[in-house]
C-alpha positions, 0 to 999 in steps of 0.5 A: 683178621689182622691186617697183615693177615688180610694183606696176605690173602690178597697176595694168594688171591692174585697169584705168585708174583703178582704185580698191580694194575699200573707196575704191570703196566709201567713194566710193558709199557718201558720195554715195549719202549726200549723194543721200539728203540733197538728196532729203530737203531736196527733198520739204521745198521742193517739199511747200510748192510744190505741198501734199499734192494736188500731191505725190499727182498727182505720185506718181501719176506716178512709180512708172508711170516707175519701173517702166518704169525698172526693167524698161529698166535693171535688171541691165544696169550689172551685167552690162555691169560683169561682161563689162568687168572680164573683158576688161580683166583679159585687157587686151582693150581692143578687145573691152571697148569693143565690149561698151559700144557693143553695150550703149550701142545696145541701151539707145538702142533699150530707151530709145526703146521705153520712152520711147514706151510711157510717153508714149503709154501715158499716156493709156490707163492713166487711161482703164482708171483704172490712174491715178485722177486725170486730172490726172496725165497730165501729169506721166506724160508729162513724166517719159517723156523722162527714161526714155531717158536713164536707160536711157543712164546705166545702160549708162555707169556698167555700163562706167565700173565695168567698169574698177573706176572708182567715182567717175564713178558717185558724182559723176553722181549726185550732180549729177543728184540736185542738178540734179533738186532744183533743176528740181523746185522752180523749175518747180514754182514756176513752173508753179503759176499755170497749175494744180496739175496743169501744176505736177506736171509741172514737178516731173516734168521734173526728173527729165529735167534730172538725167539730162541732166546726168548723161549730160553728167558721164559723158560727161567721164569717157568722155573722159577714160577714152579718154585715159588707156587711149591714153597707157597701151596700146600701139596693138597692144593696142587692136586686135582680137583674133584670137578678136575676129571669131569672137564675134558681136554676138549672142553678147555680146548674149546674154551681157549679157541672161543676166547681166542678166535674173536681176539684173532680176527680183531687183530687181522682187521688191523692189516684188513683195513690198512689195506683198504685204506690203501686202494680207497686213499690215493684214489680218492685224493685224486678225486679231489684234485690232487695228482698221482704223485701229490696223492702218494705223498700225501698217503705216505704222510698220513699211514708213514708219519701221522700213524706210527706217531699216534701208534708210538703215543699209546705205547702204554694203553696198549700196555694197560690193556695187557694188565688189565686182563687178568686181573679183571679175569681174577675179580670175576672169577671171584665173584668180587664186583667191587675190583671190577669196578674200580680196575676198570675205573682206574684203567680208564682215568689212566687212559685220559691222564695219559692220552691227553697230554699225548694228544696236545703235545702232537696236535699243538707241535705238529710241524715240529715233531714232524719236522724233528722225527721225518725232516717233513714239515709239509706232514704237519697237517696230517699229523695234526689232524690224526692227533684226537686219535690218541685219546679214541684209540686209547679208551679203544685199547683199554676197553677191549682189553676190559671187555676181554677180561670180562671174558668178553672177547666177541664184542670188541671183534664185531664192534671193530668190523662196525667201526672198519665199514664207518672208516671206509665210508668216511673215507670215501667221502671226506678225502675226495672233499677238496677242503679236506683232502688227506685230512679228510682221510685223518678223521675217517682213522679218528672216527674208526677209533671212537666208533670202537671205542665208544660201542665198547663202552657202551657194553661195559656200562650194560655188563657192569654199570661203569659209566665214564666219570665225567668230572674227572674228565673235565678236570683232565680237559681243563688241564690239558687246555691250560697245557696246550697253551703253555706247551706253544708259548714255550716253544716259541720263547725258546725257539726265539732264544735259540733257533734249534727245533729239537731243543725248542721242541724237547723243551716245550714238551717237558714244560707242558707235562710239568705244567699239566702234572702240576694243574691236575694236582692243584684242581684235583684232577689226581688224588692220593689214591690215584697217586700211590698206584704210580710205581717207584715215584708214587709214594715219594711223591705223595710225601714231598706233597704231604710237606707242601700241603698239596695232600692232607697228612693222614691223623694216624702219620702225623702221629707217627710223625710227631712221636719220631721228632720227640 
């Protein structure tokens, strides 16, 4: 078979418009940016509309929809993402398109449901002061629509994923955050003469305008995804296989809500433990000789300032391990234990090249990143002490999402719930110690992370012998203490030179990065074939670093290379 031929295989074994580990992952990773971006301009603009009582009526609102999002939605993309990979991988093309219409009907009914209960719930949920201002109900029901077509997406994306397709995920949600924004602030604006509570509500409609939206991208790329696979497949291959008839409906039902139930939990013990943290924190603060006011302000420097920083610092693990689902579903439908390794190898030199730089910038500039993003130099502390979490919570989200491409998905769940008893018990301690105080509370959040993080690992070296490669992780530390005092050194010369905490700190940041980029090339730490997974820059890269003898040119290329200047 010729190499062109083998390349084309490949090509049909991942699926129509199947992009790699790292595009996929540079693509969610840059629109889940830009989310960030417009969701932060918005909260500026409608702030101004409807002032602090309007934005308390509307977050009022919100986590009740939220909720009900959580409960409809989640572990749905990934379970319904897990079954397509398998199919597509076998070239099941009919059965991969029955598993999305089974999960496209069973969101409408869940979306009917939830919508529903959202709606009629309003009213009762300020009756038994669940909701402590009655001007909310409005801005509860608006948002109620929104729940059904959301529930809509979840299963689209699920299926778009499935066929290792990023990109219809990434631009939906960029139009839908970008359309919500847009709605929130003009209904808002507009409402506003009839009430602040008709004006939460015209912000809360925004949500149901984004997801419209998004329903509208995702059906184009449905489109055009139908388009390529007829053009692509033979009618034979379209058909039903034999086996086809002899699963049930109920059977693939089962199967999705197996995979998706554990992955739902897991992400309603996000809130759970926030909420506990909540009740124990402040508490024990007090314990440890701080005063009421002393203790709120130091819970709000560590779940307001230091976690939303580390949550912003692992945008693109959390990416990865979006990425990295299908294509570790594909590998193992095909029986192809090598790409199993090695996708799991790599999403996790990918964690650690990222992650740790990530963890020297915050841990080294954590005043001033505090002081440049929250005007709180006193948050320093805490953001400094919550900066290992980055590393933790980055294997933690790699490995779940491995082990969930593995199919999985119980594990994570149960080794989360082990994680979350360990926080709370560390947090009872650590925080009530006087020494510590809130950065006791930091490091019960860094030891939730790695006690997860570190448990999944165990169970991916037990399913496939992966163990973490540990002179690639040194030579990852050994840059990043070389970064970490060049980061501080060129802070303070250019804080020295002019005064100005955003230049100084922008400035120190970009050193670092090039110096620890740079170390890394030098002692090994990348290599080409880390290299060439890099989109758009990797291969240019790989030249400019061929030209200055920092990677050997290839016999065959220099041969080429030699017969062009002839």
């Amino acid at each position: 078979m010729s190499e062109k031929e083998v390349s084309n295989t490949e090509e049909e074994k991942s699926g129509i418009g199947a992009e790699s580990l790292m595009k996929g992952t540079f693509i969610l990773t840059l629109a889940g940016i830009v989310v960030k971006v417009i969701g932060a301009l918005n909260w500026m603009f409608v702030s101004r509309v409807l002032g602090g009582e309007g934005i308390g009526l509307y977050q009022m609102a919100f986590p009740i929809y939220f909720f009900a999002l959580s409960v409809s939605t989640a572990g749905v993309p990934v379970a319904i993402s897990i079954i397509t990979a398998e199919r597509v991988a076998v070239r099941d093309i009919f059965g991969a398109k029955r598993v999305f219409r089974l999960s496209m009907w069973l969101m409408v009914i869940t979306g009917l449901i939830f919508s529903a209960l959202t709606y009629f719930g309003a009213e009762w949920l300020i009756e038994w002061r669940f909701i402590r201002d009655p001007r909310a109900y409005s801005a509860v029901v608006a948002l109620a629509p929104a729940v059904f077509f959301v529930t809509i997406i979840a299963s689209s994306r699920g299926y778009l994923q499935g066929w290792q397709w990023m990109t219809p995920t990434a631009v939906s949600q960029i139009y839908e955050q970008i359309f919500r924004v847009v709605t929130m602030v003009l209904l808002a604006e507009l409402f506003l003469p009839y009430g602040l509570e008709y004006a939460a509500a015209g912000a809360s409609l925004g949500a149901l305008a984004g997801a419209v939206i998004a329903v509208i991208v995702l059906v184009w790329y449905h489109i055009k995804l139908n388009r390529n696979i007829e053009r692509e497949f033979t009618p034979e291959e379209l058909l039903p296989r034999e086996d086809e008839y002899e699963t049930s409906a109920l059977k693939i039902l089962k199967r999705i809500f197996d995979l998706a139930l554990p992955v739902s939990v897991t992400s309603i013990m996000l809130p759970v433990v926030s909420n506990l943290d909540l009740v124990i924190v402040p508490q024990r603060l007090e314990v440890a000789g701080y005063t009421v006011a002393e203790s709120t302000e130091l819970f709000g420097y560590l779940t307001g300032m230091a976690v939303p920083l580390i949550n912003l610092a692992t945008i693109m693990t959390a990416s990865l391990a979006v990425s990295i689902i299908p294509v570790l579903s594909e590998a193992k439908a095909l029986g192809n234990v090598a790409k199993v390794y090695e996708s799991t190898a790599s999403s996790m030199r990918i964690s650690n090249f990222v992650c740790f730089p990530a963890f020297v910038v915050v841990l080294v500039l954590a005043e001033p990143i505090a002081t440049l993003f929250y005007n709180a130099p006193s948050a320093g502390p805490a953001v400094a002490s919550c900066s290992i979490s980055i590393v933790l919570l980055g294997l933690h989200q790699v490995s779940t999402g491995i082990l969930q491409g593995l199919g999985h998905t119980n594990i994570p769940m149960i080794n989360m719930i082990i994680a979350a008893a360990v926080k709370v018990m560390l947090n009872w301690t650590l925080t009530a110690d006087p020494r510590l105080g809130i950065m006791g509370a930091a490091y019960a959040t860094a030891a939730d992370m790695g006690v997860a993080a570190f448990i999944n690992i165990y169970f991916i070296n037990k399913y496939i012998g992966y163990k973490m490669e540990i002179g690639k992780l040194v030579k990852t530390v050994a840059a990043s203490v070389v970064m970490a005092g060049a980061t501080w050194w060129s802070f303070q010369q250019l804080f020295a030179v002019m005064p100005s905490n955003t230049i100084a700190t922008f400035g120190a940041v970009f050193f670092g990065c090039a110096i620890y980029i740079a170390v890394m090339i030098i002692i090994g730490g990348i290599d080409e074939k880390d290299m060439e997974q890099v989109p758009i820059l990797g291969r240019h890269t790989i030249k400019l670093l061929r030209r200055i003898g920092v990677f050997k040119e290839k016999p065959a290329e220099a041969a080429d290379s030699s017969g062009e200047r002839q």
